[in-house]
C-alpha positions, 0 to 999 in steps of 0.5 A, a space after each residue: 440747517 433750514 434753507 429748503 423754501 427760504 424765498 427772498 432778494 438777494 439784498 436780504 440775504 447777504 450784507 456783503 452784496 451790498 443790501 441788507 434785507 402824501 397824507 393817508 385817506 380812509 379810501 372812501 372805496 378801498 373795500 373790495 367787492 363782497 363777491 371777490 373777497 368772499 372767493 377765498 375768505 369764509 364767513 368774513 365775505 359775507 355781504 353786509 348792508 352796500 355791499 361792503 364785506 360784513 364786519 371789515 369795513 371798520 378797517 378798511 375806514 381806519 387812519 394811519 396816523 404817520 410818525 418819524 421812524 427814527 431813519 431819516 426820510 421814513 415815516 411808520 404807522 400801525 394798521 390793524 387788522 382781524 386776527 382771524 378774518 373768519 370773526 372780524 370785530 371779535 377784539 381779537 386783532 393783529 397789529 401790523 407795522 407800516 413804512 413809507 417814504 414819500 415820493 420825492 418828485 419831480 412829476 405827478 404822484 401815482 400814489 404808493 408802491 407796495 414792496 415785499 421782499 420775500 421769504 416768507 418771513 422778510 421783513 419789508 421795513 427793513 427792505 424799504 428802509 435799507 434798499 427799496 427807499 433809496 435803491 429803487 430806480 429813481 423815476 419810480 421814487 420820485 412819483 410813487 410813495 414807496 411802502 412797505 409792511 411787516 406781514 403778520 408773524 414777521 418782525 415788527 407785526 406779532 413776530 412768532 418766536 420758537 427759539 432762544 438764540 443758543 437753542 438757534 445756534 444748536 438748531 443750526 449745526 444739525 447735520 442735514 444729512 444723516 449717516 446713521 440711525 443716531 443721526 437721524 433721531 437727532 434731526 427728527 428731534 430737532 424739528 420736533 424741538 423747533 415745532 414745539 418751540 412754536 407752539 409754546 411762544 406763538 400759538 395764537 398767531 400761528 393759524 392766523 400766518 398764511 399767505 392769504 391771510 396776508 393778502 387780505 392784509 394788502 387790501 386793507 393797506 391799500 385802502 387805508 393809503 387811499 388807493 384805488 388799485 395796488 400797485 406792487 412789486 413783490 420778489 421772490 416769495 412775495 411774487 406769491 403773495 401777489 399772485 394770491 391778491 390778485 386771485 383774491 381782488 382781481 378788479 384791484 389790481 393795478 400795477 403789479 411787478 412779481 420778480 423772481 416768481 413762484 409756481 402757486 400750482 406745485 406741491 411742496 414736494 415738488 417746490 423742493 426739489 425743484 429749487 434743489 434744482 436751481 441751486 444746482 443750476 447756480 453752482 454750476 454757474 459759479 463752478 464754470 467761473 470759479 474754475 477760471 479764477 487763480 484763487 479758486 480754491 477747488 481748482 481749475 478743473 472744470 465745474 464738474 472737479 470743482 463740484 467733486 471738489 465741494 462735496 469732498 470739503 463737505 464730506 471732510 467738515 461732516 466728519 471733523 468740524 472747522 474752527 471758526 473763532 467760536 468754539 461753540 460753533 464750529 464749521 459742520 456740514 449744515 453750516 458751511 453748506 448754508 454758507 455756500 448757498 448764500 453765496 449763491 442768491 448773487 453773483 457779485 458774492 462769488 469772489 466772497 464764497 472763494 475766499 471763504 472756501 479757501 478759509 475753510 480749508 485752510 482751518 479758519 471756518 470763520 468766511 462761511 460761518 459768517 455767510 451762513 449767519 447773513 443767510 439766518 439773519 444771526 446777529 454779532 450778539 448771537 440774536 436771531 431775527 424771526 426770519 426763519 420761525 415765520 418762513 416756517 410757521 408760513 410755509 408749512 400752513 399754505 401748503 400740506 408737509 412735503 414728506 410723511 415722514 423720515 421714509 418718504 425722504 429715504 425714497 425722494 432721496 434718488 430723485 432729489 441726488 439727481 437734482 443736485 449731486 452737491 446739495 440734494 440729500 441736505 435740501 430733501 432732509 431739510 424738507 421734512 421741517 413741516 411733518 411736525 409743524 403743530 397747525 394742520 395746513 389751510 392752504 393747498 397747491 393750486 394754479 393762480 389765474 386772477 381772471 379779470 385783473 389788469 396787466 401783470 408781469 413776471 420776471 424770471 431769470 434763467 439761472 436763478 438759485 432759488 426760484 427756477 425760471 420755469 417757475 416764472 414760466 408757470 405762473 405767467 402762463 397761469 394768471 390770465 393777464 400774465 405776460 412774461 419778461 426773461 433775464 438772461 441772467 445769474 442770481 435771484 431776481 432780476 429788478 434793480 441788479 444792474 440790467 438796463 434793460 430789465 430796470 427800464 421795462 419795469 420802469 415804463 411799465 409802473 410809471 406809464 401802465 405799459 407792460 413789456 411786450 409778451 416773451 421780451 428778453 434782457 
C-alpha cells in the first residue's frame, strides 16, 4: 500500500532484476569545523577547546574494531553514535552497523567509498554485500574501499518496528483507493494503526531518524575510516542525504556521485505528485513496448488502450480479488497496483510484469503478489524487513505531512488524476501515511547549495519512475559545484545499469577527481 516516496536502486527493489537490495585510523583531522557543523546541529556545534565541536570529538576518535561478517570478502564493525546530537556524551547512544570489503587492487588505494542505497530505510549492508561490493565497476573496487552503513532505524542500526508480519499483511491489502466513507475510515485507521504501532515499539529512536541526523552520522564514519574528505556515491533517496552532508560539511566533500537525485527544495506535496508523475512517464514507457510485444497481455493497441486496459484490471481486482495461493492474501487493488510499480524501477523486469499481468488475468494473482513482496521486502516466511517502517519514520520527520487530512486529498485528487490517470488516486491517498505520524516534523523543504564544496555530480534519467529527471535538474542547478550528467534512459538510476558512457563518466571522475563536462549526455 505505502509506495508514495520509497526512494532506492532498482538492485533493492526487485531480485528478479538481478540485485537484491585498509586498517581503520581514528582520523587525527576527521572532526568537521565547529563553524560547519554548527549550521544545522544546535547545541552539539558549539565550539570546544581546538576547535573541536563540543562533546563528539570522543566519537570522532573511536576505532572500528573490523571482524569477519560470515559473507566472504566482507568485514563489519560497529560505530557509535549520539543519540541526539543536541546531548553528545549524555550515554545515550546509537549503534550503527558497518561494512567493507577492502579495495582489491591493482593501483594505489584512494581510500573508502561510501554507498547508500536509498529509501530511506535501504539497508546499505545488504546493497554492499549483495551488489555494490562485487558489482561496481572494477576499477573503482580495485582502488577504493568499498563501504557502506545501516543508517540509524534502518536494519542492523536500532531498526524501528511498528508491525507484526500479519498486521503488515493486513496494512498492505488496504484499499488505497477508497469509494465509500466505509473505506475511507478503513485507511484512515490503518495509518493510524501503523502510527501507533511506531509509537509503541520505537519511541525512542523515532526523533532521532531524520536525514540530518544521518549526515552527522557520515562525518563520523568518514573520520573513523581515516578519511580526509568523503567520497560517495548515493542513489535515489540517498542522493539527499548527500546533498544534506555536503550543505553540512562543505569543505569535506570530496568525490561525490548522487544517482537518481532528489529536489531538496520541494514540499512533500509536490514530491508526491510529481514522482506520480514519473510512474506515469515509465508506464508509458513500458506501455509503448508492451504493446509491441505477442504476449502483452493488455493488447496491442497502443500505450493509451494498454493503459485503459491496466485501469480496467485494476478496477475488476478492487471489486473481486485474485487467488494468489495464499488464501489470506489475495490480489486486491493495493497489491497488484504495487506490483506493477516494482516492475517499473527496471526495464529488464518488464518481460516479468507481463507475465505477471497475464497470471493475473487469467486467475493466478501469484506473478504480482510476488513483485508487490520484492517491493515490501516480505519474506517466504511472511517476515518483513524494516524497510518500510524506517521510510516512513524518515520521511515523515524531514519534512511537514503532505496532507492535513483525508479532504486535502479529496481536493489533490484532480491534479494528482492529472498526473497519472493510472496510479494517481492510489499514490495521493498513500500521501496521507505522514497526518498521523507521532513526532512533529524537524526538517522543512529547502534548496541544498553546499557552497564551498568540491565538484559534485548528479546523475538523472529521463524516464525514471521514481526520481523525475527535473529533480536532478533542481538539484544540479542548486548546489554551487553541482554539474549535471543526463541518461537518456528508462529505469531508476543510472550508474552500473549497463551504460558505457555513464559507468565511464563516473568512473573517471572517482578514480581521477574529474567530473564530466556541464550538460554531458549518455
Amino acid at each position: 500500500m505505502e509506495t508514495s516516496r520509497l526512494l532506492r536502486t532498482t538492485g533493492t527493489v526487485i531480485a528478479a532484476a538481478g540485485l537484491l537490495l585498509a586498517g581503520c585510523t581514528s582520523g587525527g583531522s576527521g572532526a568537521p569545523r565547529a563553524a560547519e557543523s554548527a549550521a544545522a546541529s544546535g547545541p552539539a556545534a558549539s565550539a570546544g577547546p581546538g576547535g573541536d565541536p563540543a562533546g563528539l570529538r570522543p566519537y570522532y576518535d573511536q576505532k572500528l574494531s573490523w571482524r569477519d561478517c560470515g559473507v566472504p570478502g566482507f568485514q563489519c564493525a560497529t560505530m557509535k553514535a549520539p543519540l541526539d546530537y543536541a546531548k553528545p556524551g549524555s550515554g545515550e547512544d546509537i549503534e550503527l552497523a558497518v561494512a567493507r570489503r577492502q579495495a582489491t587492487g591493482p593501483g594505489k588505494r584512494l581510500g573508502s567509498l561510501v554507498v547508500n542505497p536509498g529509501g530511506p530505510g535501504g539497508s546499505g549492508i545488504g546493497y554492499l554485500q549483495a551488489y555494490a561490493g562485487i558489482g561496481y565497476p572494477a576499477p573503482v573496487r580495485a582502488r577504493y574501499d568499498m563501504v557502506s552503513f545501516d543508517p540509524r532505524g534502518v536494519d542492523r542500526s536500532s531498526p524501528v518496528t511498528c508491525l507484526t508480519g500479519p498486521e503488515m499483511d493486513a496494512y498492505t491489502q488496504v484499499d488505497q483507493t477508497p469509494d465509500s466513507p466505509a473505506e475511507r475510515a478503513q485507511l484512515v485507521a490503518a495509518f493510524k494503526k501503523f502510527a501507533a504501532g511506531c509509537t509503541a515499539h520505537s519511541r525512542k529512536v523515532l526523533p532521532h531518524v531524520s536525514t540530518v541526523d544521518a549526515a552527522h552520522d557520515m562525518d563520523i564514519l568518514r573520520a573513523v575510516l581515516g578519511d580526509e574528505k568523503l567520497t560517495y556515491v548515493g542513489a535515489s533517496y540517498g542522493t539527499f542525504l548527500g546533498a544534506t552532508y555536503a550543505e553540512l560539511f562543505p569543505s569535506r566533500v570530496g568525490r561525490l556521485v548522487l544517482d537518481g537525485a532528489m529536489d531538496p527544495s520541494r514540499p512533500a506535496l509536490e514530491l508526491n505528485r510529481d514522482q506520480t508523475e514519473g510512474f506515469e512517464t515509465a508506464f508509458a514507457s513500458f506501455a509503448k513496448d508492451c504493446a509491441q510485444q505477442p504476449d502483452c497481455p493488455l493488447g496491442q493497441g497502443g500505450p493509451d488502450q494498454v493503459a485503459k486496459q491496466l485501469k480496467e484490471f485494476f478496477r475488476k481486482v478492487d471489486a473481486q480479488p485474485v487467488p494468489t495461493g495464499e488464501p489470506d492474501r489475495p490480489l486486491g487493488e493495493s497489491l497488484a497496483t504495487t506490483g506493477v510499480i516494482a516492475a517499473l524501477y527496471d526495464e529488464s523486469a518488464w518481460p516479468q510484469l507481463r507475465e505477471a499481468l497475464a497470471g493475473a488475468m487469467n486467475g493466478d494473482g501469484s506473478g504480482l503478489l510476488g513483485l508487490a513482496d520484492s517491493y515490501y521486502e516480505r519474506e517466504a516466511d511472511g517476515k518483513y524487513a524494516n524497510l518500510m517502517f524506517a521510510n516512513a519514520a524518515v520521511n515523515c520527520l524531514d519534512q511537514p505531512p503532505a496532507f492535513s487530512g483525508p479532504e486535502a486529498v479529496d481536493a489533490a485528487l484532480p491534479s494528482f488524476e492529472k498526473a497519472s490517470p493510472v496510479f494517481g488516486a492510489g499514490l495521493a491517498w498513500a500521501s496521507l501515511n505522514c497526518t498521523y505520524w507521532p513526532v512533529k516534523a524537524t526538517g522543512a523543504a529547502h534548496p541544498l547549495t553546499a557552497k564551498g564544496a568540491a565538484p559534485i555530480v548528479v546523475v538523472g534519467t529521463l524516464r525514471d519512475p521514481a526520481t523525475p529527471y527535473k529533480w536532478a535538474q533542481a538539484l544540479a542547478g542548486q548546489l554551487d559545484s553541482g554539474t549535471l550528467l543526463t541518461y537518456d534512459g528508462d529505469g531508476h538510476t543510472a550508474y552500473g545499469r549497463g551504460s558505457e558512457c555513464v559507468d565511464s563518466a563516473i568512473n573517471r571522475y572517482l578514480l581521477e577527481g574529474n567530473p564530466p563536462a556541464a550538460g554531458k549526455k549518455c
